[in-house]
Backbone bond lengths (Angstrom), bond angles and torsions (degrees), N, CA, C in turn:
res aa  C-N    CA-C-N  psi(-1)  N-CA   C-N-CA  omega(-1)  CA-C   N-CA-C  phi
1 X - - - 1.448 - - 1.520 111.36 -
2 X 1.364 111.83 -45.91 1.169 109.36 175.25 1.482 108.03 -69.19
3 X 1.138 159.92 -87.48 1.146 155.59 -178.67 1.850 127.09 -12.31
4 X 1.502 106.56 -29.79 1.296 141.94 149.81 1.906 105.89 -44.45
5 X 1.142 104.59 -75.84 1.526 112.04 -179.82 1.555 101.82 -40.96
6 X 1.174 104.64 -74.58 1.748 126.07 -170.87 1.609 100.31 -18.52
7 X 1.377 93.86 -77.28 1.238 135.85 -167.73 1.895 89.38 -33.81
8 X 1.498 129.26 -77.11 1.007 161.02 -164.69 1.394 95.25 -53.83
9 X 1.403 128.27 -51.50 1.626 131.51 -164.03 1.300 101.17 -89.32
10 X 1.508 127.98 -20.88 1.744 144.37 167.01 1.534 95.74 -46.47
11 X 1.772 101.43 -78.71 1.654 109.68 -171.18 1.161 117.68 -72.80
12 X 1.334 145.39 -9.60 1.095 143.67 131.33 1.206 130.54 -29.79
13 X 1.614 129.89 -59.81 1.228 155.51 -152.53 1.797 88.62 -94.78
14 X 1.614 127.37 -56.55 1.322 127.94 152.80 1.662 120.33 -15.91
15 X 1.635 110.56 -78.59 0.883 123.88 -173.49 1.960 115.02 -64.64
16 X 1.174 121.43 -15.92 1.452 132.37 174.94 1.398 93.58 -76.12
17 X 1.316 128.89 -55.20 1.395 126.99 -169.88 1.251 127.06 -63.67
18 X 1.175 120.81 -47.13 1.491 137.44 130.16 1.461 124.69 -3.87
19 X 1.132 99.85 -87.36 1.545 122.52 179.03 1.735 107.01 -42.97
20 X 1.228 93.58 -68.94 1.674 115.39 177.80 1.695 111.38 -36.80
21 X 1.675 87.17 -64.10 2.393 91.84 -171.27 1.791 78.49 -60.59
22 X 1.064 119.83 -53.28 2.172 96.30 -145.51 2.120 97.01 -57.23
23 X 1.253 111.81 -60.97 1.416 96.46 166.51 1.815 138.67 -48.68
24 X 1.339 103.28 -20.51 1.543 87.27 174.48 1.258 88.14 -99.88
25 X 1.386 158.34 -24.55 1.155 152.41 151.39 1.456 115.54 -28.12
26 X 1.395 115.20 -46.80 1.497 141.01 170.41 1.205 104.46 -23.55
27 X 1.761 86.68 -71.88 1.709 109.61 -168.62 1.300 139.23 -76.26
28 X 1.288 103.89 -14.38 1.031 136.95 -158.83 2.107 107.06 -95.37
29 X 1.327 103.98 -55.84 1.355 106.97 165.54 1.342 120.40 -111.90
30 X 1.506 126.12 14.42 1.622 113.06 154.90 1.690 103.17 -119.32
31 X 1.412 104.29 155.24 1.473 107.50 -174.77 2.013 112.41 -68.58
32 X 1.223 113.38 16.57 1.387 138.43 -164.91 1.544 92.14 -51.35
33 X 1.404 118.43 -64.58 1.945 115.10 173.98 1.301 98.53 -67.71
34 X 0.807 145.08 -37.14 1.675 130.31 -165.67 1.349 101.32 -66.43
35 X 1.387 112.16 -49.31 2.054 100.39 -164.21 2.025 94.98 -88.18
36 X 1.513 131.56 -2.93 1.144 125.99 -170.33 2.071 88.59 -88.52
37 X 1.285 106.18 -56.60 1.463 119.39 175.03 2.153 110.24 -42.45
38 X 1.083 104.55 -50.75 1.350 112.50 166.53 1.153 130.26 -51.43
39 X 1.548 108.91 -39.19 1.260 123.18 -171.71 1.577 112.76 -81.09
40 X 1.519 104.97 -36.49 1.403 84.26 -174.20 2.244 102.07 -125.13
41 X 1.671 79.82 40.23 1.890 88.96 139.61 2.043 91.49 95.99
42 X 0.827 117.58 -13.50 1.388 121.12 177.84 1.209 134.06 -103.98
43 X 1.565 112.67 49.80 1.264 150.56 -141.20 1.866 96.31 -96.17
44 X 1.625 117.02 -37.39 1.384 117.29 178.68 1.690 112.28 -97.51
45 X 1.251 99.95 37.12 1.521 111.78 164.26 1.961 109.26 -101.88
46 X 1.497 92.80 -47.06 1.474 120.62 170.91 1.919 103.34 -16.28
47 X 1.041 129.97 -39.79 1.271 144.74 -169.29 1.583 112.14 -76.53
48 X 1.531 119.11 -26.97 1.526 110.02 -164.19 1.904 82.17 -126.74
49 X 0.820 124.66 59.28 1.514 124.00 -157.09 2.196 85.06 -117.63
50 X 0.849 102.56 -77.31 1.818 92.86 161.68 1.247 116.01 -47.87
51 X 0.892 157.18 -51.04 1.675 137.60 173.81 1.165 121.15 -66.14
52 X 1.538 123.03 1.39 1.523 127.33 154.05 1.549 99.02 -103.45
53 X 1.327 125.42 -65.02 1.517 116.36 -159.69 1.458 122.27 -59.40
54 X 1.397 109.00 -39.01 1.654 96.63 173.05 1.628 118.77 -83.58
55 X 1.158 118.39 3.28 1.153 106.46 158.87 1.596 131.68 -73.83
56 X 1.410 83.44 -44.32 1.663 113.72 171.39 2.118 116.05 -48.60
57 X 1.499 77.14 -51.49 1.560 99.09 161.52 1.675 122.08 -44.38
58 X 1.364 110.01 -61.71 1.248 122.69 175.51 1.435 114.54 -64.23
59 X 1.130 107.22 -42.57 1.819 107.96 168.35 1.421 122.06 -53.96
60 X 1.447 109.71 -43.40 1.206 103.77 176.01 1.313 116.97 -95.55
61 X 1.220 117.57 13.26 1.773 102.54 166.98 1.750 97.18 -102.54
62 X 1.191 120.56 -29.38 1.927 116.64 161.54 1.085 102.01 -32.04
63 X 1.431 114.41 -69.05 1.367 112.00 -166.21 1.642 130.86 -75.17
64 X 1.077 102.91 -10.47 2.228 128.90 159.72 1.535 83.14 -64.55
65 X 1.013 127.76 -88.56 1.871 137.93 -156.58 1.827 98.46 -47.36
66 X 1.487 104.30 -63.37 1.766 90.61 172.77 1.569 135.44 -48.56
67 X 1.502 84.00 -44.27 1.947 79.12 171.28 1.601 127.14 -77.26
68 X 1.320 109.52 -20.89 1.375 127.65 171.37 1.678 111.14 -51.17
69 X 1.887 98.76 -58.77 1.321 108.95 168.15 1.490 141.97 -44.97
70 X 1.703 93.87 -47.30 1.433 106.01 -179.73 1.491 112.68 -75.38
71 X 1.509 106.60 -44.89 2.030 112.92 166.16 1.301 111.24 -23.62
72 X 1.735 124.50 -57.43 1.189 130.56 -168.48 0.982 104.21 -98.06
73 X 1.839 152.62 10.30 1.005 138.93 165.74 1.706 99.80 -92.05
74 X 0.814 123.09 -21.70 1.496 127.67 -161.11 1.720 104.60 -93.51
């Protein structure tokens, strides 16, 4: 049962990481927030858009590499 959980909070924690890098990845190298941000009027945010996304970025590929790790440690 326990191994069940593990197992479950592994591909979970996998699939968050995943999900997470391809969207700030998203955002990060196509102008996809810039013309969505434009569009609906919040165009002078556009400017601090790297000092959130690549961090965000980096978080979620930590967390791709941790679950990757623990999958195969387990």
């Amino acid at each position: 049962m326990i191994y069940d959980i593990t197992v479950m909070k592994n591909a979970s924690l996998l699939k968050t990481g995943v999900v997470g890098t391809f969207l700030a990845a998203l955002c990060c190298f196509t102008p996809a927030l810039v013309i969505l941000l434009g569009a609906v009027g919040l165009s002078s945010v556009v400017g601090y858009l790297d000092v959130v996304l690549l961090p965000v970025l980096a978080i979620f590929i930590s967390i791709t590499i941790y679950a990757i790790w623990k999958k195969y440690q387990t």
